[in-house]
ROMARKOL-527310 format. One line per field, with one value per atom (N, C-alpha, C, O): atom name; residue number from 1; residue in three letters; z negated, y negated, x. Coordinates in steps of 0.02 Angstrom, whole numbers, plus 50000, padded with zeros to 5 digits. Each point is the difference from the previous one (the first is absolute). Example, Ala and Ser with C-alpha at 12.3 -4.5 7.8 and 13.67 -1.06 7.14 Angstrom:
<pts>
atomo	c(N:CA:C:O:N:CA:C:O)
num	c(1:1:1:1:2:2:2:2)
residuo	c(Ala:Ala:Ala:Ala:Ser:Ser:Ser:Ser)
Z	c(49610:50000:50000:49967:50069:49997:49963:49992)
Y	c(50284:49941:49940:50001:49946:49941:49945:49945)
X	c(50660:49955:50045:50052:49930:50042:49961:50025)
</pts>
This chain:
<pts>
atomo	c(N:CA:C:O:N:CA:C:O:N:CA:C:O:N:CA:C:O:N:CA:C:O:N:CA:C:O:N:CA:C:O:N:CA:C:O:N:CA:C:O:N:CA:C:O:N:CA:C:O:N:CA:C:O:N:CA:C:O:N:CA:C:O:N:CA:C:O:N:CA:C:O:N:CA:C:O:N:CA:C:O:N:CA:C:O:N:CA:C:O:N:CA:C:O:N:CA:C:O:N:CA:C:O:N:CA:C:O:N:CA:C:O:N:CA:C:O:N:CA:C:O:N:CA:C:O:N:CA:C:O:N:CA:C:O:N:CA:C:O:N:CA:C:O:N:CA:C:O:N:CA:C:O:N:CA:C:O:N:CA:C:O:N:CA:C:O:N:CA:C:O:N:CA:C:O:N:CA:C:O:N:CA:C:O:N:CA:C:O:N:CA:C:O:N:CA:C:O:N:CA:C:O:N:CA:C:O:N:CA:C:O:N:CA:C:O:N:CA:C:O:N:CA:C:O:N:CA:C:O:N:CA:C:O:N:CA:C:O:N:CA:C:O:N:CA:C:O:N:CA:C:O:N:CA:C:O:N:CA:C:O:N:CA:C:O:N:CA:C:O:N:CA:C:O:N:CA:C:O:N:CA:C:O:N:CA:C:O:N:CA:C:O:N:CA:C:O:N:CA:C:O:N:CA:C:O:N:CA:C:O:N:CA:C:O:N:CA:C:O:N:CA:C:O:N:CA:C:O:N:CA:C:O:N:CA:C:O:N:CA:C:O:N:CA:C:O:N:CA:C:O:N:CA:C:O:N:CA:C:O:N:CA:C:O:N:CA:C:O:N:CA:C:O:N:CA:C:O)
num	c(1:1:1:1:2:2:2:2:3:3:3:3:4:4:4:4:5:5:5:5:6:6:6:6:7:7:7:7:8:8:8:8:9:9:9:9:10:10:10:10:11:11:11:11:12:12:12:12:13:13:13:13:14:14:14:14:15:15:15:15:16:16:16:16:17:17:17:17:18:18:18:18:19:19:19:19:20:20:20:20:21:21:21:21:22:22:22:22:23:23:23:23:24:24:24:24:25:25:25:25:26:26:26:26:27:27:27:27:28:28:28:28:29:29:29:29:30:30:30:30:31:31:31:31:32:32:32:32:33:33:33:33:34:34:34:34:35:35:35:35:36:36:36:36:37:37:37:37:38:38:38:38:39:39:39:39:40:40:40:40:41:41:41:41:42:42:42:42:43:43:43:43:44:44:44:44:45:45:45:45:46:46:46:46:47:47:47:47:48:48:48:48:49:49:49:49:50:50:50:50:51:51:51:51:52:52:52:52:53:53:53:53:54:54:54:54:55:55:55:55:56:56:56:56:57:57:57:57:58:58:58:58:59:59:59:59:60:60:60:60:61:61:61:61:62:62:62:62:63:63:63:63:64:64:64:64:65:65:65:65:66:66:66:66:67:67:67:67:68:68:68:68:69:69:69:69:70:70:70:70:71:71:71:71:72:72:72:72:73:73:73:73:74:74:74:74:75:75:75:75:76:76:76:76:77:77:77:77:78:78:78:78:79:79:79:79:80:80:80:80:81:81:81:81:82:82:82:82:83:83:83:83:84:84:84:84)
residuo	c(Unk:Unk:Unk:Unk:Unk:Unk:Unk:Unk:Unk:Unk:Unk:Unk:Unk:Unk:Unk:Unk:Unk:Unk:Unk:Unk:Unk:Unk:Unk:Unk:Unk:Unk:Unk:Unk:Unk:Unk:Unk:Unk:Unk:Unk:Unk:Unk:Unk:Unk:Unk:Unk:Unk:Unk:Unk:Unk:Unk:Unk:Unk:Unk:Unk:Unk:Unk:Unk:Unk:Unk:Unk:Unk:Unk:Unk:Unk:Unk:Unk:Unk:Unk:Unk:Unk:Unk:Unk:Unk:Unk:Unk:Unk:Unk:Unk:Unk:Unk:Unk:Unk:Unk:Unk:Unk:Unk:Unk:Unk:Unk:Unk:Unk:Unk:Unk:Unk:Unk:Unk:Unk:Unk:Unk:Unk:Unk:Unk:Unk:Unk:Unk:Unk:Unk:Unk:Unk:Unk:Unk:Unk:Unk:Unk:Unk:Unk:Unk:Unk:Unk:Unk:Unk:Unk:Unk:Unk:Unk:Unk:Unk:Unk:Unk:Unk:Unk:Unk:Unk:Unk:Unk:Unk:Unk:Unk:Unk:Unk:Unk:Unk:Unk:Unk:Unk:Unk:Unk:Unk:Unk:Unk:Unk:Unk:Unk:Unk:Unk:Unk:Unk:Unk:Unk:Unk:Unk:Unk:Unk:Unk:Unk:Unk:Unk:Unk:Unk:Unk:Unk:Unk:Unk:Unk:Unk:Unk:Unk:Unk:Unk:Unk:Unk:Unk:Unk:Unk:Unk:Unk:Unk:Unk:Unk:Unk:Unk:Unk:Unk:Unk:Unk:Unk:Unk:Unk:Unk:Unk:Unk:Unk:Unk:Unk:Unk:Unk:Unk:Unk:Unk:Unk:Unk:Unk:Unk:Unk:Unk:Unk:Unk:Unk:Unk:Unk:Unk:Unk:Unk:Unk:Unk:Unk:Unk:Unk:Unk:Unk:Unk:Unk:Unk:Unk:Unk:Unk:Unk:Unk:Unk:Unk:Unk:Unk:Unk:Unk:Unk:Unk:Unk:Unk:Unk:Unk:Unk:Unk:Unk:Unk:Unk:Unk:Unk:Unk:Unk:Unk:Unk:Unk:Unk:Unk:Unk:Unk:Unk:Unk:Unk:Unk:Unk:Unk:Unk:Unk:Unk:Unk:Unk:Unk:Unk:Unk:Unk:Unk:Unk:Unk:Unk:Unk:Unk:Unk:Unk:Unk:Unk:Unk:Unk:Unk:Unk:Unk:Unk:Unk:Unk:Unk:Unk:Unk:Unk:Unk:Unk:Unk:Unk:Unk:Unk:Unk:Unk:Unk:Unk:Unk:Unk:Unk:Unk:Unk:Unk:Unk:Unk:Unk:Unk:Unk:Unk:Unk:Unk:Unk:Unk:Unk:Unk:Unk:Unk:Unk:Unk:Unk:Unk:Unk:Unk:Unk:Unk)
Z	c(49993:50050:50039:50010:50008:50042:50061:49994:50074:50047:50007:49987:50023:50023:50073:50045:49955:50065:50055:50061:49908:50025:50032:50050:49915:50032:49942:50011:49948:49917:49973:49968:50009:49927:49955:49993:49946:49935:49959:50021:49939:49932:49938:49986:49989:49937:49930:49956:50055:49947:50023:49975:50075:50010:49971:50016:49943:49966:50015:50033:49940:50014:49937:49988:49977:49951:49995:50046:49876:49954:50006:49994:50022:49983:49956:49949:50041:49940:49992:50029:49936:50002:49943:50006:49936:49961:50035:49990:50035:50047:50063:50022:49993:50053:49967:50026:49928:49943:49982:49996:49998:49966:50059:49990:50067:50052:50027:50009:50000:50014:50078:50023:50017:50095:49998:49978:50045:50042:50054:50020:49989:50030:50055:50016:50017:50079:49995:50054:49904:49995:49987:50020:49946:49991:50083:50030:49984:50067:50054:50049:49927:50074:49973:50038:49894:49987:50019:50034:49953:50012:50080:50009:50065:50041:50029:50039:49938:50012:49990:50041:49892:49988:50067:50029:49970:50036:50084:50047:49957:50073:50023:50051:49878:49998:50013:50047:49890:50016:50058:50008:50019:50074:49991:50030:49929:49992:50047:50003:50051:50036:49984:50023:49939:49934:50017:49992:50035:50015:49935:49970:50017:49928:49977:49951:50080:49977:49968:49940:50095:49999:49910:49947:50062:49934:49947:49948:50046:49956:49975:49945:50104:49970:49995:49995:50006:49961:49937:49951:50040:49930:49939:49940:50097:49987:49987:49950:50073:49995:49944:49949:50060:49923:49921:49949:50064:49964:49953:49942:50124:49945:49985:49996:50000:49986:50062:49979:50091:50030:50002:50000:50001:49986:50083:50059:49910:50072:50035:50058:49908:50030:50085:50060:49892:50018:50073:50059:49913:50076:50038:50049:49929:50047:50050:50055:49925:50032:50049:50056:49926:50038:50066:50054:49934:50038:50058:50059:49909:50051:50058:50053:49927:50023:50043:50038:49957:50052:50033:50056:49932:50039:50066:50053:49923:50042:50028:50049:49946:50045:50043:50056:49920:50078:50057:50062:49889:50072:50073:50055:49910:50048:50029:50043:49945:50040:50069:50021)
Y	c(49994:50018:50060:50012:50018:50080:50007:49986:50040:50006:50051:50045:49984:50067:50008:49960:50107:50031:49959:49997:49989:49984:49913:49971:50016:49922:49961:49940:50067:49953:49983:50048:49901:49980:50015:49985:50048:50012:49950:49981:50002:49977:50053:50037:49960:50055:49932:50013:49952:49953:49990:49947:50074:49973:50059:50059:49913:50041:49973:49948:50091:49962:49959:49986:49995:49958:50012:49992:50034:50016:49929:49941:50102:49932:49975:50028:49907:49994:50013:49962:50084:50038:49944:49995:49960:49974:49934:49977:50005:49932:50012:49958:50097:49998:50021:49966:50076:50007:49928:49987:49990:49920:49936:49947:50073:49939:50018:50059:49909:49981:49971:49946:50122:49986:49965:50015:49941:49956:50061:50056:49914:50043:50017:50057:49875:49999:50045:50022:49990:50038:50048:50041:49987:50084:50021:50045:49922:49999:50013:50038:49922:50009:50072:50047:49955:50055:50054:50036:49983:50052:50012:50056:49884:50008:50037:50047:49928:50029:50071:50037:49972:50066:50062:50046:49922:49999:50009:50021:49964:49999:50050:50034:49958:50035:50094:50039:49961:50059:50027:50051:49906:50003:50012:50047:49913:50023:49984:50031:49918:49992:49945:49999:49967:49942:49930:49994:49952:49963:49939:50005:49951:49974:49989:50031:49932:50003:50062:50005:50033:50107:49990:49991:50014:50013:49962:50032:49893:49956:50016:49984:50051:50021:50070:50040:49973:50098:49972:50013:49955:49984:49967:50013:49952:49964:50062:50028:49996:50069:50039:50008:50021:50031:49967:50024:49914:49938:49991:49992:50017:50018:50087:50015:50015:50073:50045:50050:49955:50044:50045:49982:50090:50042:49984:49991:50012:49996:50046:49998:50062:50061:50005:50013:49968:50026:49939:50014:49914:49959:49998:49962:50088:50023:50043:49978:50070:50073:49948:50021:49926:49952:49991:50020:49945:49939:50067:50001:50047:50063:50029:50025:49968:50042:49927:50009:49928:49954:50006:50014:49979:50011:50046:49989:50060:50061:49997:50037:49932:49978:49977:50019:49899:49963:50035:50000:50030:50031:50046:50006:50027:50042:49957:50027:49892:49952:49979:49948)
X	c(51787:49951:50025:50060:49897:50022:49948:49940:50091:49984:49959:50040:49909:49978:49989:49985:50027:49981:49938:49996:49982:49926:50017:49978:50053:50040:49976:50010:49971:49964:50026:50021:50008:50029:49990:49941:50082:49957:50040:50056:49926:50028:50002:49953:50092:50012:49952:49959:50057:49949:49959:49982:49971:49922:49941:50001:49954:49989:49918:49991:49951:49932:50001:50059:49911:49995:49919:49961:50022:49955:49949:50013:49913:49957:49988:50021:49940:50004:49921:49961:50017:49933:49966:49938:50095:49971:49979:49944:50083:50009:49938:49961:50044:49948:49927:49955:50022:49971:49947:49941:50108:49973:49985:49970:50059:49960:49931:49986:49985:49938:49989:50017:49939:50003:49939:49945:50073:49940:49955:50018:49933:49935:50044:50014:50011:50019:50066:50020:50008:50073:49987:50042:49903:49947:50003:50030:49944:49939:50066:50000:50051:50059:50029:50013:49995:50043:49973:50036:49906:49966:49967:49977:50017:49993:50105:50009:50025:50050:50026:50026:49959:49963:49986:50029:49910:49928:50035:49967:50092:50028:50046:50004:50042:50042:49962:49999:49977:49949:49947:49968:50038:49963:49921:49974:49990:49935:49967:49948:50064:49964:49929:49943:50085:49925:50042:50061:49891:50047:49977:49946:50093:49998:49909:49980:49979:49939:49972:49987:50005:49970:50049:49971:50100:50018:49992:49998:49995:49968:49936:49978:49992:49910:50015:49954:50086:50009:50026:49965:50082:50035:49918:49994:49965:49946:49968:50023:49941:49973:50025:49967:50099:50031:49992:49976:50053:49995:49905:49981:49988:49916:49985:49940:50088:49993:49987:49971:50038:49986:50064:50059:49911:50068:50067:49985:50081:50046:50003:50022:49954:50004:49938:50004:49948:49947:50007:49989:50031:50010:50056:50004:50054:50042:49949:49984:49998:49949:49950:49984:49996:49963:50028:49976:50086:50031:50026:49985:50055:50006:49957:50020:49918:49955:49968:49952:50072:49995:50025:49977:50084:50053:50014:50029:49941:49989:49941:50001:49938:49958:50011:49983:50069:50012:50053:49999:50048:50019:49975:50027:49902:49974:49956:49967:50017:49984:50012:49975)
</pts>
């Protein structure tokens, strides 16, 4: 282990460790684990959609409406309510 400047521990053996892309590939998300993953997402990114709004955008994509075109939507709401 080695000290740095910064006051950190490093380890000379800590390394990230490779996903396993086949393993994740092959599981299968439950709706509700879609729905969390992607409101997290959804947070992280700061869209400002609180889980319902993004369940019926995913619903929406999901029957063919373009994402583009209901991003350009949801924006141009967005920017409505603020001058509310």
């Amino acid at each position: 282990m080695e000290k740095s400047n910064d006051g950190i521990i490093y380890s000379e053996a800590s390394t990230l460790s490779e996903p396993n892309i086949q393993e994740f590939d092959n599981r299968k998300l439950s709706r509700t684990e879609l729905s969390r993953l992607l409101y997290e997402v959804s947070l992280l990114l700061d869209t400002g959609l609180n889980q319902k709004t993004l369940e019926i955008c995913v619903e929406l994509i999901s029957n063919g409406v373009n994402p583009e075109s209901l991003a350009n939507a949801i924006l141009l709401l967005q920017a409505r309510k603020q001058k509310i």
